[in-house]
N, C-alpha and C positions, 0 to 999 in steps of 0.2 A: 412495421410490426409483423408485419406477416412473414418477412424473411426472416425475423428473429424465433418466430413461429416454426419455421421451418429448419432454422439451423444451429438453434442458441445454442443446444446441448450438443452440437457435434466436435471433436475433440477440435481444437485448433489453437496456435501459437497462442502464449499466453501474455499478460500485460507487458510484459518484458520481453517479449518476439521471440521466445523460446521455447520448448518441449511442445512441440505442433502435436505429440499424437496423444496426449491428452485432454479430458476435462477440466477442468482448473476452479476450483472455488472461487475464487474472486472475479472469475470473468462471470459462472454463471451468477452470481451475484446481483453483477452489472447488466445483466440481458433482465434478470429479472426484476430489480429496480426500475429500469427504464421501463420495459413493458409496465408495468405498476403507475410511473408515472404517467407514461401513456393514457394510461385510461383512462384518467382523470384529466387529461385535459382535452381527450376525446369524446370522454362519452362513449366511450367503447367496452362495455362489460367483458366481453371476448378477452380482451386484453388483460385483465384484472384476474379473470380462472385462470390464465398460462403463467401470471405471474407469481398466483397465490399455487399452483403445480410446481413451479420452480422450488420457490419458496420449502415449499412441504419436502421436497427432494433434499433439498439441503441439509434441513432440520434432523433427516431422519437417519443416517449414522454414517450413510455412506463417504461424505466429505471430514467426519471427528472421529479423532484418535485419542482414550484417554480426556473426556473432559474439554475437548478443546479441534478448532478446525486446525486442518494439516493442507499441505498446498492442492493436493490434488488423489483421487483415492490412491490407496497402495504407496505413498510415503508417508513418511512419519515427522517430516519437517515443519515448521511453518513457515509463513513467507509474510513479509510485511507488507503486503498489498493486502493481507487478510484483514488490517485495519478498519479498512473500508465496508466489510461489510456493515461496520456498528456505524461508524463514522466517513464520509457524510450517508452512507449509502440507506440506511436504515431498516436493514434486510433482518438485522435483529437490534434489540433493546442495547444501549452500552451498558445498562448497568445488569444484565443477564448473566447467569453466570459461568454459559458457553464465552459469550462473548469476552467477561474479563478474564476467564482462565487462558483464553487465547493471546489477551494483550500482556500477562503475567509471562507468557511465553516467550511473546517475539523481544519483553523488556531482561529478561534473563538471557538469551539464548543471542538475539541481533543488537539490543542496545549497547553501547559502545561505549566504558564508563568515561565520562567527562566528554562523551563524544558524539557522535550520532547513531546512524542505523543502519546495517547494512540489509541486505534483501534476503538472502537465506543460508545457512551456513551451507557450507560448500561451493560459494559461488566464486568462480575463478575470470568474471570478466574486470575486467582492469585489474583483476588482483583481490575483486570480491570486498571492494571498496563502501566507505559509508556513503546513503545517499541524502541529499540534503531534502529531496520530497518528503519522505520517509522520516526523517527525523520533523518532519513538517507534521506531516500524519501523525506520530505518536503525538508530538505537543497539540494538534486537536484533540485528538483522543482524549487527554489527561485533563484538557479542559474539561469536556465534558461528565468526565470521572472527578473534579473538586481537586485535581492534583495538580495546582497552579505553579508551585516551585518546581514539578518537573516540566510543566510547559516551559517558564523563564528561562528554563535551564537550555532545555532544547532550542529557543528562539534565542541566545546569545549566542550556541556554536553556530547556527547558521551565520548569525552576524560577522562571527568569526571566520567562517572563511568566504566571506567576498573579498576579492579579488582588489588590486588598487582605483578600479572603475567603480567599483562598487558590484561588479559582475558574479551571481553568483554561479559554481558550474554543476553539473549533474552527479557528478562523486566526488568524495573527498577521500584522496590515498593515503590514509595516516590508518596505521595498525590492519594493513589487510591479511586477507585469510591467506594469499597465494604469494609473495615477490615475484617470484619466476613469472605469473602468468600479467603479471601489471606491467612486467617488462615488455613482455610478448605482447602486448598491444598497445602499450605506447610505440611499439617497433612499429606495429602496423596501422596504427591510424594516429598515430601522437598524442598532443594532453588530451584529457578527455572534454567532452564539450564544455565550451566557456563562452559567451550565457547559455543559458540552460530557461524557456522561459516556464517549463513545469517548475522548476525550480523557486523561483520568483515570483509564480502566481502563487503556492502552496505558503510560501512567506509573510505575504502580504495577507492571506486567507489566517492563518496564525496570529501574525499581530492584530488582526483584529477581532478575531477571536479573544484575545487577552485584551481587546478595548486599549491597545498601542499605534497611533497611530505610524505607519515604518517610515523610515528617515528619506529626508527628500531626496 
């Protein structure tokens, strides 16, 4: 706690190990949940004001653009790690109406019709691929918003694309944003990871969210 005290809000790589010289909405998110959490299972007040600081920081315009959070100040993107702050993270309310104009966003803008979710437009790793977390994350989400046929919907493409193992992997390369750059790293590191166990814990987290329990 105390490092997080000391360092939450300094810019650094984001959940994706990328743009290091920023803030990033959903990391501080995560420093501030956890501190939150923290406190309560310390008994440590200290921890509960840095996290309800964070909190208030967030709320207050610098990370929303138009009604809705954006990946980090000064773009105008979203990013579907912003999921998280409604869902599991509980930094704000899902049913808010910061928080659903933002899931309204990343379902227009990254949802992938018939398909899944990719991470931000513009994103040229693999090709700026859908990912199977993230299509995990919205079908929580949707859960918790009453919107159970797009959970289904989302927990049958993941079903869809595991692998003959039953493996599933980290991206799914169908309709990316890039060819060129999905080429360009399948050159340099090959298929993309296959299993993936973020992948497979957000699965299992899903189906039973939807009370299914997932195939043996």
């Amino acid at each position: 706690m105390r490092y997080l005290v000391g360092a939450g809000e300094q810019p650094c790589f984001d959940c994706w190990e990328e743009h290091p010289s920023h803030v990033h909405t959903s990391t501080l998110a995560a420093v501030a949940a956890g501190m939150r959490d923290a406190s309560r299972l310390l008994g440590d007040p200290a921890a509960q004001d840095a996290a309800d600081r964070l909190i208030h920081r967030l709320l207050g315009g610098e990370f929303t653009l138009a009604d809705a959070f954006v990946r980090y100040p000064g773009d105008t993107r979203v990013d579907g790690s912003l999921l998280w702050l409604g869902v599991p993270s509980g930094i704000v309310e899902p049913t808010g109406a910061l928080y659903k104009t933002t899931v309204a966003r990343i379902r227009d803008e990254l949802l992938v019709p018939g398909g899944g979710v990719r991470r931000y437009l513009g994103d040229t790793f693999y090709g700026g691929s859908q990912w199977i977390l993230l299509a995990a994350s919205l079908g929580w989400t949707a859960v918790r918003l009453g919107d159970q046929e797009l959970a289904l919907q989302l927990l049958r493409w993941i079903e869809a694309s595991a692998d003959g193992n039953g493996y599933l992997p980290e991206q799914v390369a169908a309709d990316v944003q890039s060819p060129h750059m999905l080429d360009y790293w399948r050159h340099r590191w090959g298929a993309t990871a296959t299993p993936l166990l973020w992948s497979h814990a957000m699965y299992i987290i899903l189906s039973d969210e939807l009370g299914l329990p997932p195939p043996a």
